[in-house]
PyMOL Python script that loads the backbone (N, CA, C, O; Angstrom):
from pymol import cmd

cmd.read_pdbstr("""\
ATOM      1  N   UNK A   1     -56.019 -12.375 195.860  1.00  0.00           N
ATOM      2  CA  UNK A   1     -54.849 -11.735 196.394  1.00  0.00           C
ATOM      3  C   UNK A   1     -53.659 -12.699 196.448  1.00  0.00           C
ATOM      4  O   UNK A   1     -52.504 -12.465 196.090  1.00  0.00           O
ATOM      5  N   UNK A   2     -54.151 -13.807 196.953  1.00  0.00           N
ATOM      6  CA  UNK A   2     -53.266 -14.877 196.701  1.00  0.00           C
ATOM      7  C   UNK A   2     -51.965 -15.281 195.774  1.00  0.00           C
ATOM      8  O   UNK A   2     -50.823 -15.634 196.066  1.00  0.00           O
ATOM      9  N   UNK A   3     -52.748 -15.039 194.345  1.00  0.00           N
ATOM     10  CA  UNK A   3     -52.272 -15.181 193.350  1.00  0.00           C
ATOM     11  C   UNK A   3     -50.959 -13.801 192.704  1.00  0.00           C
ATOM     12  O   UNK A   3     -50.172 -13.947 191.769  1.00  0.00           O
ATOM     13  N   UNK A   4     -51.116 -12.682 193.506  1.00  0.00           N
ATOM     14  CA  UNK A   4     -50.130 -11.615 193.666  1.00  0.00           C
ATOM     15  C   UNK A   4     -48.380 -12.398 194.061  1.00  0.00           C
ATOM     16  O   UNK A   4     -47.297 -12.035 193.603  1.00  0.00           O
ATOM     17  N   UNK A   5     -48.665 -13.554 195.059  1.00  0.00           N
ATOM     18  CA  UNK A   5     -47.752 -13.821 195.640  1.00  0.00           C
ATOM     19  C   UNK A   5     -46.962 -15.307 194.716  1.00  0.00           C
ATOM     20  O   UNK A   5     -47.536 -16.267 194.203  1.00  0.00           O
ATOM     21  N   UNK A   6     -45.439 -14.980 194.788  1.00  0.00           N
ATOM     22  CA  UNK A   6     -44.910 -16.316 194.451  1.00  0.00           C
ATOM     23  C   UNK A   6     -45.243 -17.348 195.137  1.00  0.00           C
ATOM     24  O   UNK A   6     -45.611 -17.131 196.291  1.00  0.00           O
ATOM     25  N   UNK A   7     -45.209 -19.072 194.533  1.00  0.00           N
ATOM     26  CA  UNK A   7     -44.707 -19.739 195.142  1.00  0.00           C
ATOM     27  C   UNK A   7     -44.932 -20.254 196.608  1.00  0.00           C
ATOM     28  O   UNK A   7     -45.883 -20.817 197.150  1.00  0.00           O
ATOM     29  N   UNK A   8     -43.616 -19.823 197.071  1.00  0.00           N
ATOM     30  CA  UNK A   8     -42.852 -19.690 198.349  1.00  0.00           C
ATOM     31  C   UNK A   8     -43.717 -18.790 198.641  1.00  0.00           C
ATOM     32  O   UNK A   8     -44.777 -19.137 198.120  1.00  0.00           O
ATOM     33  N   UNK A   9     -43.860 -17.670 199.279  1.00  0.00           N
ATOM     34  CA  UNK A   9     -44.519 -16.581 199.242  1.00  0.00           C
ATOM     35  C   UNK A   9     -45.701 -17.178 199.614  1.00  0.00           C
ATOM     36  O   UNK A   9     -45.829 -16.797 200.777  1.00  0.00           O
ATOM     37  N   UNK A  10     -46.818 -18.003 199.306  1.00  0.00           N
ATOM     38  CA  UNK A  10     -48.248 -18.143 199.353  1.00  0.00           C
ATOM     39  C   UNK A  10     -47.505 -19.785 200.241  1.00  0.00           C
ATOM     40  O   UNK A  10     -48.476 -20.535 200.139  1.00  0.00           O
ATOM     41  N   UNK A  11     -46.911 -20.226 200.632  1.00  0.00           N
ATOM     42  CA  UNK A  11     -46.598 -20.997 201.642  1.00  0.00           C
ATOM     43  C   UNK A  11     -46.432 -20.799 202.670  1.00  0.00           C
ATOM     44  O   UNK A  11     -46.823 -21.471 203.625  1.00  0.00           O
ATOM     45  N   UNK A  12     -45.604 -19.500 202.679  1.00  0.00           N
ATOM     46  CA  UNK A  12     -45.465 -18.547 203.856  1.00  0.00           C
ATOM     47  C   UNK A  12     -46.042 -18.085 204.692  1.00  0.00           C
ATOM     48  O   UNK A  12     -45.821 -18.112 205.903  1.00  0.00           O
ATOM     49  N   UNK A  13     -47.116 -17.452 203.924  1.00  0.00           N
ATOM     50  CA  UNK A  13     -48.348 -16.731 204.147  1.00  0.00           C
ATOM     51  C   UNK A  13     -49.683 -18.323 204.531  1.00  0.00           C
ATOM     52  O   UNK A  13     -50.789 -18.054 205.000  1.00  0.00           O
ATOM     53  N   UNK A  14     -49.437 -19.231 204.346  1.00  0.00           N
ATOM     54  CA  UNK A  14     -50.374 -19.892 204.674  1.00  0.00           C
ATOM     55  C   UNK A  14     -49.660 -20.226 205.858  1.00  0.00           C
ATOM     56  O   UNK A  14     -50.423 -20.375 206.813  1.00  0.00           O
ATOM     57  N   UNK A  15     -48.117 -20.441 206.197  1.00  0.00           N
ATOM     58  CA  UNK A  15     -47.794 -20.159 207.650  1.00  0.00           C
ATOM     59  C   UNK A  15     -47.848 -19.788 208.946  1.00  0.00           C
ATOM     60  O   UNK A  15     -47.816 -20.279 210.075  1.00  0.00           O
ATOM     61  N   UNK A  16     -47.967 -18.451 208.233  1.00  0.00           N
ATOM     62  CA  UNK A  16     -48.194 -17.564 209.226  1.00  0.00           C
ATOM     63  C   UNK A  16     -49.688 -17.079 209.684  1.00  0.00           C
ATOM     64  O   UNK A  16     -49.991 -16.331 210.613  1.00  0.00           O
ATOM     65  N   UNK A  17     -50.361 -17.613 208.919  1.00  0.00           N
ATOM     66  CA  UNK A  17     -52.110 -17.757 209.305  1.00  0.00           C
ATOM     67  C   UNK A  17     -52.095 -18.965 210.161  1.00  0.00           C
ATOM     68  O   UNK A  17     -52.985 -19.039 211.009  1.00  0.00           O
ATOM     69  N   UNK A  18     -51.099 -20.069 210.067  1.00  0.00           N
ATOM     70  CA  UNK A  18     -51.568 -20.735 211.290  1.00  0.00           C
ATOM     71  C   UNK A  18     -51.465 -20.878 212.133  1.00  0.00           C
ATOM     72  O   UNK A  18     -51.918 -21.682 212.948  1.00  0.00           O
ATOM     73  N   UNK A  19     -50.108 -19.252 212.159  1.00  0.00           N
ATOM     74  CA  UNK A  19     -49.555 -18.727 213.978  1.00  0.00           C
ATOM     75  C   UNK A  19     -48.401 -19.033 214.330  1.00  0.00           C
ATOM     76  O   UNK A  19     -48.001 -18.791 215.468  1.00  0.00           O
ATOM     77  N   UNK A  20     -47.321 -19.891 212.994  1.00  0.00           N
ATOM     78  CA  UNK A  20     -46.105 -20.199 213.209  1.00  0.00           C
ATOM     79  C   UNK A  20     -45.260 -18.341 213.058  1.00  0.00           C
ATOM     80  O   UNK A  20     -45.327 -17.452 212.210  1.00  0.00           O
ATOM     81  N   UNK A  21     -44.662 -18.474 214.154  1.00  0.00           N
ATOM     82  CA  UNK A  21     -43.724 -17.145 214.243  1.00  0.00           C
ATOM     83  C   UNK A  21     -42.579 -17.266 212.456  1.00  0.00           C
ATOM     84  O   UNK A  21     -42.786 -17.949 211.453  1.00  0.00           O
ATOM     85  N   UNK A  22     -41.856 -16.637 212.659  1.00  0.00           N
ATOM     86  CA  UNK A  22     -40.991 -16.564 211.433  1.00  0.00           C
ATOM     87  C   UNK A  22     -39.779 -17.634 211.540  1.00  0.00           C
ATOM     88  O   UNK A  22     -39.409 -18.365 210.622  1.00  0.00           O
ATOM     89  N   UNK A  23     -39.279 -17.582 212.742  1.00  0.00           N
ATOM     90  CA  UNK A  23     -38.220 -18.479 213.347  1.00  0.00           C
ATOM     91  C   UNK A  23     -38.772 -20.120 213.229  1.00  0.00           C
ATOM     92  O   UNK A  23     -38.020 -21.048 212.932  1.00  0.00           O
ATOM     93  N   UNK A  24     -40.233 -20.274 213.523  1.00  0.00           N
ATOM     94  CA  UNK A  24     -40.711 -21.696 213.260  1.00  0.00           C
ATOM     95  C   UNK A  24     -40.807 -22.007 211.852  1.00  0.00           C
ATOM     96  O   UNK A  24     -40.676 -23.172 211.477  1.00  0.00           O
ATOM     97  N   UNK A  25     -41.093 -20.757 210.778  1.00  0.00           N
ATOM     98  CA  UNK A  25     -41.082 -21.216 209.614  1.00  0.00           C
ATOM     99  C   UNK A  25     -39.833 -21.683 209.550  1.00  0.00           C
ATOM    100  O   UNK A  25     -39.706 -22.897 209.704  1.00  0.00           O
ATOM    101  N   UNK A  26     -38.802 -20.988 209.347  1.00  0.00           N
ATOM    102  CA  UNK A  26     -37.910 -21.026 209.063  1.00  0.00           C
ATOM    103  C   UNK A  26     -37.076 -22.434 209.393  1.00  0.00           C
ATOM    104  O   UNK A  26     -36.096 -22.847 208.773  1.00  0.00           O
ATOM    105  N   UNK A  27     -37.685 -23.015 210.459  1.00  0.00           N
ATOM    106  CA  UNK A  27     -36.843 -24.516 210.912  1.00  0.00           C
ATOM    107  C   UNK A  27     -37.424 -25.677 209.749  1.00  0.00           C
ATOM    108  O   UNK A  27     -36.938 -26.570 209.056  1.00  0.00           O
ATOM    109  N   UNK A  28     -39.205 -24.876 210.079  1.00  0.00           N
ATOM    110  CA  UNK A  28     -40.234 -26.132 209.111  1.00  0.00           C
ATOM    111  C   UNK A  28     -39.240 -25.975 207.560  1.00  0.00           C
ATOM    112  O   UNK A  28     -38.921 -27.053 207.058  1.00  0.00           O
ATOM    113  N   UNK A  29     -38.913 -25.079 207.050  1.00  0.00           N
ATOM    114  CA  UNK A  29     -38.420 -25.311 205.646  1.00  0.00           C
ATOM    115  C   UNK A  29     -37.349 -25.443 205.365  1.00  0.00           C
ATOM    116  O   UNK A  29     -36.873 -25.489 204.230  1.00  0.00           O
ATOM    117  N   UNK A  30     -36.783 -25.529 206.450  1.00  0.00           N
ATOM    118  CA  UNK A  30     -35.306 -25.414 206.212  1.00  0.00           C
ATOM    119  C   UNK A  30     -34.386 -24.328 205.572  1.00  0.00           C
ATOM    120  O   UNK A  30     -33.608 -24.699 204.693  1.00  0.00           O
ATOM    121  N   UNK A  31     -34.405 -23.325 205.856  1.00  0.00           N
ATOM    122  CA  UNK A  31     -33.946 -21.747 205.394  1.00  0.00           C
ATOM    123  C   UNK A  31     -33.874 -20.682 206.619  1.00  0.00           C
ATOM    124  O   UNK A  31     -34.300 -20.506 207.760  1.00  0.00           O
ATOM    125  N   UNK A  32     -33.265 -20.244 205.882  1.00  0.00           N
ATOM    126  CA  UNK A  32     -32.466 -18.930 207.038  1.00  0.00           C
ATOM    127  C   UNK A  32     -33.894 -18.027 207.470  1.00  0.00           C
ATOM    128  O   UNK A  32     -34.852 -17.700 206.769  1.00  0.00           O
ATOM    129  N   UNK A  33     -33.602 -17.775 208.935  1.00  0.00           N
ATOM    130  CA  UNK A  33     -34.645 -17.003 209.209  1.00  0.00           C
ATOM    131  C   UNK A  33     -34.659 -15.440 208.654  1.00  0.00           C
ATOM    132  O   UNK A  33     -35.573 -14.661 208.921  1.00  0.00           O
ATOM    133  N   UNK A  34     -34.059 -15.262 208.230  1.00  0.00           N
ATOM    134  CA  UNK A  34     -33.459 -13.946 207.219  1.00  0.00           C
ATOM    135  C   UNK A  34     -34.441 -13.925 206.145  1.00  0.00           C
ATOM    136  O   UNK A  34     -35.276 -13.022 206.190  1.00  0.00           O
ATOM    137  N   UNK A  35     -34.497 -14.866 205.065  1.00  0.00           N
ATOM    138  CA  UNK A  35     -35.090 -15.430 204.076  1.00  0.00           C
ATOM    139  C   UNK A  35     -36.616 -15.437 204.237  1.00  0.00           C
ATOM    140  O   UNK A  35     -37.424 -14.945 203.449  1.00  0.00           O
ATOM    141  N   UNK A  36     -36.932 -16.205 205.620  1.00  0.00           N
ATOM    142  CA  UNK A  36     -38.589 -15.691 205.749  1.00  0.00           C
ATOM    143  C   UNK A  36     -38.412 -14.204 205.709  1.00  0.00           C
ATOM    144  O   UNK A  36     -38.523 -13.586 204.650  1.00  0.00           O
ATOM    145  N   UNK A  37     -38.120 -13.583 206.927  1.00  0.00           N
ATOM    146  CA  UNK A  37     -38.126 -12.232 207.338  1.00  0.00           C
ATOM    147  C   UNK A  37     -38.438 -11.608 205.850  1.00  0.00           C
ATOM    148  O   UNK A  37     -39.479 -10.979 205.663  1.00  0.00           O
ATOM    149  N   UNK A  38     -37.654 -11.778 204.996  1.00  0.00           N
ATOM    150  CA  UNK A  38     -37.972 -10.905 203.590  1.00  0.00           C
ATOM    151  C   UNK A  38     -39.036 -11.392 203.044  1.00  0.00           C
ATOM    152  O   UNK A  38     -39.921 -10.596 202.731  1.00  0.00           O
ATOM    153  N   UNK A  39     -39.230 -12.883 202.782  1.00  0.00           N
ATOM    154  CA  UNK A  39     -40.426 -13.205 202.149  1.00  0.00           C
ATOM    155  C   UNK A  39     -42.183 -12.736 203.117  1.00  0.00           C
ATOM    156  O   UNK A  39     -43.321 -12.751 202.645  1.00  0.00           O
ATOM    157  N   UNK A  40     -41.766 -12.404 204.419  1.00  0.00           N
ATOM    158  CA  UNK A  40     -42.917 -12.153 204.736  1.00  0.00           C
ATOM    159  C   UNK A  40     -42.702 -10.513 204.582  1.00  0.00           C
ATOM    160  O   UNK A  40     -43.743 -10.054 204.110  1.00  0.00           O
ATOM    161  N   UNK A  41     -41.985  -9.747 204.751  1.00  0.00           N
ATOM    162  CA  UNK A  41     -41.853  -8.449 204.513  1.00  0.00           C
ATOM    163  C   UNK A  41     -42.964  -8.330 202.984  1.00  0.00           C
ATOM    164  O   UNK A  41     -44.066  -7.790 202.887  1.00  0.00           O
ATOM    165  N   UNK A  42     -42.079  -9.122 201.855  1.00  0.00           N
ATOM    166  CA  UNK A  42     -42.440  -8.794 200.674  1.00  0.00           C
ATOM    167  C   UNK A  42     -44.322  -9.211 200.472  1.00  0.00           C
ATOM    168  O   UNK A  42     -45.084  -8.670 199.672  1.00  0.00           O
ATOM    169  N   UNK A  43     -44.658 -10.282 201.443  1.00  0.00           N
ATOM    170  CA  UNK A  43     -46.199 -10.209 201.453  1.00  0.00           C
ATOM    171  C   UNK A  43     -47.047  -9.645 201.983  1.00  0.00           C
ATOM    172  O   UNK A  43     -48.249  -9.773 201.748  1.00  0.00           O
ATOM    173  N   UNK A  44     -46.249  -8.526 203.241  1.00  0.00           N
ATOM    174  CA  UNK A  44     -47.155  -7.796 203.869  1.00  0.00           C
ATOM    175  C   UNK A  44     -47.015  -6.052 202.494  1.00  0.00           C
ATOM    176  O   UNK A  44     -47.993  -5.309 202.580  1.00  0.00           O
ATOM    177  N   UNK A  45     -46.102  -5.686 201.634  1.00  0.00           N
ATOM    178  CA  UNK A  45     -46.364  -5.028 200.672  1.00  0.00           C
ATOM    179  C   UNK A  45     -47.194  -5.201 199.399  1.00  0.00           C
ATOM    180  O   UNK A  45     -47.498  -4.319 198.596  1.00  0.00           O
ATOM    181  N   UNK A  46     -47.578  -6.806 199.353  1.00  0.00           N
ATOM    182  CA  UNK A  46     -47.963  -7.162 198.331  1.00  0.00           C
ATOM    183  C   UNK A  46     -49.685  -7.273 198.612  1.00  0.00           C
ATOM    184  O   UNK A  46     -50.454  -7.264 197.651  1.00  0.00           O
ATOM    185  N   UNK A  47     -50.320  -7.404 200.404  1.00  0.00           N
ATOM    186  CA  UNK A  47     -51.284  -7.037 200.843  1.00  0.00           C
ATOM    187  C   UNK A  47     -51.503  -6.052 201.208  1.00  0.00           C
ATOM    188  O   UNK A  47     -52.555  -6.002 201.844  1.00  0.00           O
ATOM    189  N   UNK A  48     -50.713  -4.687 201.065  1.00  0.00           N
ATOM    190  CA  UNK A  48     -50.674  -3.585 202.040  1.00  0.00           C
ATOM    191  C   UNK A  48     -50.983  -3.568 203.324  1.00  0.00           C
ATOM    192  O   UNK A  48     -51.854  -2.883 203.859  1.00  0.00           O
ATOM    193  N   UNK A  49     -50.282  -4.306 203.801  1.00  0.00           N
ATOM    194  CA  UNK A  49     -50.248  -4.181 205.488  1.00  0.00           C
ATOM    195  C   UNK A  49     -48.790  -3.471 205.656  1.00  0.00           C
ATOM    196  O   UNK A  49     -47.761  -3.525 204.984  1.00  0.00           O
ATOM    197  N   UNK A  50     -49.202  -2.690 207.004  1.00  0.00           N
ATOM    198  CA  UNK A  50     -48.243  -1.797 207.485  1.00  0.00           C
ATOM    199  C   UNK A  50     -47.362  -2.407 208.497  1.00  0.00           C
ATOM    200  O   UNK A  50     -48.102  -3.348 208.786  1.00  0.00           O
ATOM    201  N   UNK A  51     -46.130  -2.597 209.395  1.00  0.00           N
ATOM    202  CA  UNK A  51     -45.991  -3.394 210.207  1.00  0.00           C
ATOM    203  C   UNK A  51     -46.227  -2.220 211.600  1.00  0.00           C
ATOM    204  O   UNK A  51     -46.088  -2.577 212.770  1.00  0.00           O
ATOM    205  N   UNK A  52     -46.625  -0.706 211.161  1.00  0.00           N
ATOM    206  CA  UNK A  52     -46.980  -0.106 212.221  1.00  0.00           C
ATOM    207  C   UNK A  52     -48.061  -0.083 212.840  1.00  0.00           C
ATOM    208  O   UNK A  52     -48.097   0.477 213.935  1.00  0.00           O
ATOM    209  N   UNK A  53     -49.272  -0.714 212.266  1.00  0.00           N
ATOM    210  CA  UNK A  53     -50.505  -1.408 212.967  1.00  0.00           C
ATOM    211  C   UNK A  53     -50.378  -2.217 213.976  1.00  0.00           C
ATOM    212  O   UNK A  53     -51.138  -2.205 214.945  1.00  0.00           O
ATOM    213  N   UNK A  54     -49.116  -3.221 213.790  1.00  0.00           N
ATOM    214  CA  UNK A  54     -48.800  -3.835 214.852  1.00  0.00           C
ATOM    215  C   UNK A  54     -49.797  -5.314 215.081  1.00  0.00           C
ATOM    216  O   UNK A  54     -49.604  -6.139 215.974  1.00  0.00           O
ATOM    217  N   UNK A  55     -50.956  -5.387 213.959  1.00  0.00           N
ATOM    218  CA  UNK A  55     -51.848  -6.693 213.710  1.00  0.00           C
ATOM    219  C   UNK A  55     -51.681  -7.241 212.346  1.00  0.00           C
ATOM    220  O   UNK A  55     -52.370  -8.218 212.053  1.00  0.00           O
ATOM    221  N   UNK A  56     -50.880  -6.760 211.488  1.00  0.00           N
ATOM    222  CA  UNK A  56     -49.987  -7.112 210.330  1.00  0.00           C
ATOM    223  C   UNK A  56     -50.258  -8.969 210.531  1.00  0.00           C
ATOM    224  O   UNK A  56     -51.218  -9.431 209.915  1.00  0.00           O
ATOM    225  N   UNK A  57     -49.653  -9.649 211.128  1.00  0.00           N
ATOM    226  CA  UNK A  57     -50.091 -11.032 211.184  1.00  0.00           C
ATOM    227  C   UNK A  57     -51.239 -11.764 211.292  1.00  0.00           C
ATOM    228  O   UNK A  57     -51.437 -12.972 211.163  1.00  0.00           O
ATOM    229  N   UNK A  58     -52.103 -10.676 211.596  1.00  0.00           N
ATOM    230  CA  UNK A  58     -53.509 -11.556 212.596  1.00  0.00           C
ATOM    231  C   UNK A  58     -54.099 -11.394 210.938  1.00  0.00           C
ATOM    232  O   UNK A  58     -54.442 -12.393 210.307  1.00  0.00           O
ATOM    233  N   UNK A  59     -54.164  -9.908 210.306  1.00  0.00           N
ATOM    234  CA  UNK A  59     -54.669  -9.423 209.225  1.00  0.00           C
ATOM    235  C   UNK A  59     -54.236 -10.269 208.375  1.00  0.00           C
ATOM    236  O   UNK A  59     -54.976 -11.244 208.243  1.00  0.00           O
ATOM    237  N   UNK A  60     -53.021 -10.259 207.549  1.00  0.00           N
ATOM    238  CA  UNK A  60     -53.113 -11.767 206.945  1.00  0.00           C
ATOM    239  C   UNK A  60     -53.728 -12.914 206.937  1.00  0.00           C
ATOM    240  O   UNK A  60     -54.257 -13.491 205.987  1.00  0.00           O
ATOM    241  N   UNK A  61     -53.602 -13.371 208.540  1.00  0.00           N
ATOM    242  CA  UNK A  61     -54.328 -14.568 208.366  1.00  0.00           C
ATOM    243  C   UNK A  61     -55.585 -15.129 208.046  1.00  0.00           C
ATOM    244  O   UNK A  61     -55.974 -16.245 207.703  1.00  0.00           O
ATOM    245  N   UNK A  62     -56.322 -13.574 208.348  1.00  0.00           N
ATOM    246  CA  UNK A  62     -57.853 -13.380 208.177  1.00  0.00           C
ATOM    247  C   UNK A  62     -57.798 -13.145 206.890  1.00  0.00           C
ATOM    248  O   UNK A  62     -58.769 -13.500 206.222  1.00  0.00           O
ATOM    249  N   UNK A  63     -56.836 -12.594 206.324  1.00  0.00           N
ATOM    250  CA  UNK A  63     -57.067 -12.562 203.847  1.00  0.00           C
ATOM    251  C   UNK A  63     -56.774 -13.860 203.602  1.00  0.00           C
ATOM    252  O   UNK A  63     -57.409 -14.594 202.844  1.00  0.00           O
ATOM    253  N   UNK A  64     -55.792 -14.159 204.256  1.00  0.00           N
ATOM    254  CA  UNK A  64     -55.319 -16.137 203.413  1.00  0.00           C
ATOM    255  C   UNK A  64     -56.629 -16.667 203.709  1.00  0.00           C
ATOM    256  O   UNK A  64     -57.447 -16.916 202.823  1.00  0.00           O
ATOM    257  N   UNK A  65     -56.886 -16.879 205.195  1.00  0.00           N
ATOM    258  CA  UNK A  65     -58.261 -18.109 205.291  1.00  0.00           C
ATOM    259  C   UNK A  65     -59.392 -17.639 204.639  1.00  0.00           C
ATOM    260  O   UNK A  65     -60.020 -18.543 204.088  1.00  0.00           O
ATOM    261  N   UNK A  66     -59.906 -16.428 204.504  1.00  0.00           N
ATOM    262  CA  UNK A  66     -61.160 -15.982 203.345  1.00  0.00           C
ATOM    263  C   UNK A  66     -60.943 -16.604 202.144  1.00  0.00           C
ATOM    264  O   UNK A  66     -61.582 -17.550 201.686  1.00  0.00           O
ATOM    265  N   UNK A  67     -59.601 -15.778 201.439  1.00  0.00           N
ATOM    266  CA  UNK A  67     -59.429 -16.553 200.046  1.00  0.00           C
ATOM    267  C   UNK A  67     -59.307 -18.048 200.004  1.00  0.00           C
ATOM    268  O   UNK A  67     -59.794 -18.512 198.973  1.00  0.00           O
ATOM    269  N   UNK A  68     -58.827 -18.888 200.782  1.00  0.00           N
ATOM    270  CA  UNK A  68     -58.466 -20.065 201.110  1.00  0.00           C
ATOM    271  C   UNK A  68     -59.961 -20.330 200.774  1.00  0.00           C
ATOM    272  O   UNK A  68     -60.304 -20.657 199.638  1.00  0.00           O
ATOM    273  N   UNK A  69     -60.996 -20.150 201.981  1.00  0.00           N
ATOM    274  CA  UNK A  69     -62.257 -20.431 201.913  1.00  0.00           C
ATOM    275  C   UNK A  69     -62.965 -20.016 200.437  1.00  0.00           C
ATOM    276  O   UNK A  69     -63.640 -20.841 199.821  1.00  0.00           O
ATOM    277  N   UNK A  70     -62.826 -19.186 200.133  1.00  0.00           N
ATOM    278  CA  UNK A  70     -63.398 -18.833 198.832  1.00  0.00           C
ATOM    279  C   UNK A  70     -63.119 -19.768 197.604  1.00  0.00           C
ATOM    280  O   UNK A  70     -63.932 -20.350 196.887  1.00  0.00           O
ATOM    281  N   UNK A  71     -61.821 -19.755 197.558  1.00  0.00           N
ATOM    282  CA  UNK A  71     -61.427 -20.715 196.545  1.00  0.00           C
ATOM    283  C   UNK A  71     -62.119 -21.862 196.594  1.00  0.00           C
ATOM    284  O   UNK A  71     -62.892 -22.234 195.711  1.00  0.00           O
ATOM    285  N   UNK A  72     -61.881 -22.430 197.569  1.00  0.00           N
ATOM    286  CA  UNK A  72     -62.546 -23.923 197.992  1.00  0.00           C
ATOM    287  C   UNK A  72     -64.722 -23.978 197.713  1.00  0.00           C
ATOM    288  O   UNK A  72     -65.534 -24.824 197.336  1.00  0.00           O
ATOM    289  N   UNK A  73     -64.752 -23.094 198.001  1.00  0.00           N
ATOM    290  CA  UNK A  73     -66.033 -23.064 198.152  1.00  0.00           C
ATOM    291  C   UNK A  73     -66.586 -22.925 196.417  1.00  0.00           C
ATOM    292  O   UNK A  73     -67.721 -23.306 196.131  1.00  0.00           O
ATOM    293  N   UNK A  74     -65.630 -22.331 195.314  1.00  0.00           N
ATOM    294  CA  UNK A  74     -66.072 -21.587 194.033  1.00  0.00           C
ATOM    295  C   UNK A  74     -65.821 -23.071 193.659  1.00  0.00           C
ATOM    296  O   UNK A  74     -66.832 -23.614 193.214  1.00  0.00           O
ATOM    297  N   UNK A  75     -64.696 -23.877 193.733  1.00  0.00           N
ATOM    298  CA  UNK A  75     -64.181 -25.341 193.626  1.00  0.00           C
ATOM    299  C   UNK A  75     -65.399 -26.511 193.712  1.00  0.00           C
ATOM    300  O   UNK A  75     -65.621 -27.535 193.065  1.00  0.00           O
ATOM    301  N   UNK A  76     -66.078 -25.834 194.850  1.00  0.00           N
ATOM    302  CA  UNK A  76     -66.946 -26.748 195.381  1.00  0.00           C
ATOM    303  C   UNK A  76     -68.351 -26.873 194.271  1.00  0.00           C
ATOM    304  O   UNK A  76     -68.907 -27.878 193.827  1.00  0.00           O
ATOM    305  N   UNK A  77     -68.679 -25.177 194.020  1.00  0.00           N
ATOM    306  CA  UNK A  77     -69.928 -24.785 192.757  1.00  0.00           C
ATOM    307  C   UNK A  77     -69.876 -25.603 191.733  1.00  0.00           C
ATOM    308  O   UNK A  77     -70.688 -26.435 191.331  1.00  0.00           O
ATOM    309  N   UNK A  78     -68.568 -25.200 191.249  1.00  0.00           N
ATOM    310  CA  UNK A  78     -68.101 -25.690 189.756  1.00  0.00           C
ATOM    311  C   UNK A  78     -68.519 -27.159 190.425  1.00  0.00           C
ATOM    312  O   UNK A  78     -69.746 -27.238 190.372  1.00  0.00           O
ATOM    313  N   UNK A  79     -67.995 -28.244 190.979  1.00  0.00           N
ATOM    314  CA  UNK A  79     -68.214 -29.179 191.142  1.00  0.00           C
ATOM    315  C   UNK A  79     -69.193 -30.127 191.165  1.00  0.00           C
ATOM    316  O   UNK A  79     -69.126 -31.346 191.323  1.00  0.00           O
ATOM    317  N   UNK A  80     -70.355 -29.197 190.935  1.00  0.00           N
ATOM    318  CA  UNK A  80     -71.943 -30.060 191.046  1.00  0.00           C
ATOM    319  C   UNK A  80     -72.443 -30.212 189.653  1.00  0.00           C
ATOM    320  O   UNK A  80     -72.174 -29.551 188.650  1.00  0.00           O
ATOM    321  N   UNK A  81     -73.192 -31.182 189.808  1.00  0.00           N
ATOM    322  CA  UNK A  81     -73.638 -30.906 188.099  1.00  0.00           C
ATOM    323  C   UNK A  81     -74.840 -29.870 187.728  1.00  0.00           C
ATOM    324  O   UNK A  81     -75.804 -29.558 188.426  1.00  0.00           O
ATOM    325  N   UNK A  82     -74.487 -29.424 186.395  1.00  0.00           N
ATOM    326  CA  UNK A  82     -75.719 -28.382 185.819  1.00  0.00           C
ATOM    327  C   UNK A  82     -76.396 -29.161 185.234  1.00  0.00           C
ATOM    328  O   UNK A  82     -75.966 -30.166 184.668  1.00  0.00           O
ATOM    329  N   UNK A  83     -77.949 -28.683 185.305  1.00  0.00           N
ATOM    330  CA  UNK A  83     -79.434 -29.388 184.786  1.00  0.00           C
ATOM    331  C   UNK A  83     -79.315 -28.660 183.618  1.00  0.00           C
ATOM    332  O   UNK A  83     -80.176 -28.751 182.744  1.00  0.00           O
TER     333      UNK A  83
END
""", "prot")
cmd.dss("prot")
cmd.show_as("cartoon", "prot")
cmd.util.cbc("prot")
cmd.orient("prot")
């Protein structure tokens, strides 16, 4: 799912899985809090999250750290040697 997202976009989103509000991104990168606001808009369409659920953030964070984990872990397979 990850890979749906630009860039920026999959920085964002690893952001906001670690509970920084939009306003904290926005200081950490130096950019208008406007600028998140859209870039996280555009990743909650690009995961289909609704913002009328109202857990839109928590839900993300639980797809980034799976895939996060996944990746790492497929990283990890490849990494051993074959007999």
């Amino acid at each position: 799912m990850l890979d749906k997202l630009t860039p920026r976009e999959r920085t964002i989103a690893v952001l906001v899985s670690s509970g920084l509000t939009n306003k904290q991104i926005s200081h950490q990168l130096i950019t208008e809090r406007r600028t998140v606001d859209n870039h996280v808009s555009s990743i909650y369409r690009k995961f289909e999250l609704r913002r009328e659920d109202g857990c839109c953030r928590v839900r993300l964070a639980i797809q980034v750290r799976e895939e996060i984990l996944w990746q790492a872990t497929a990283r990890e397979a490849n990494s051993f040697p074959r007999k």
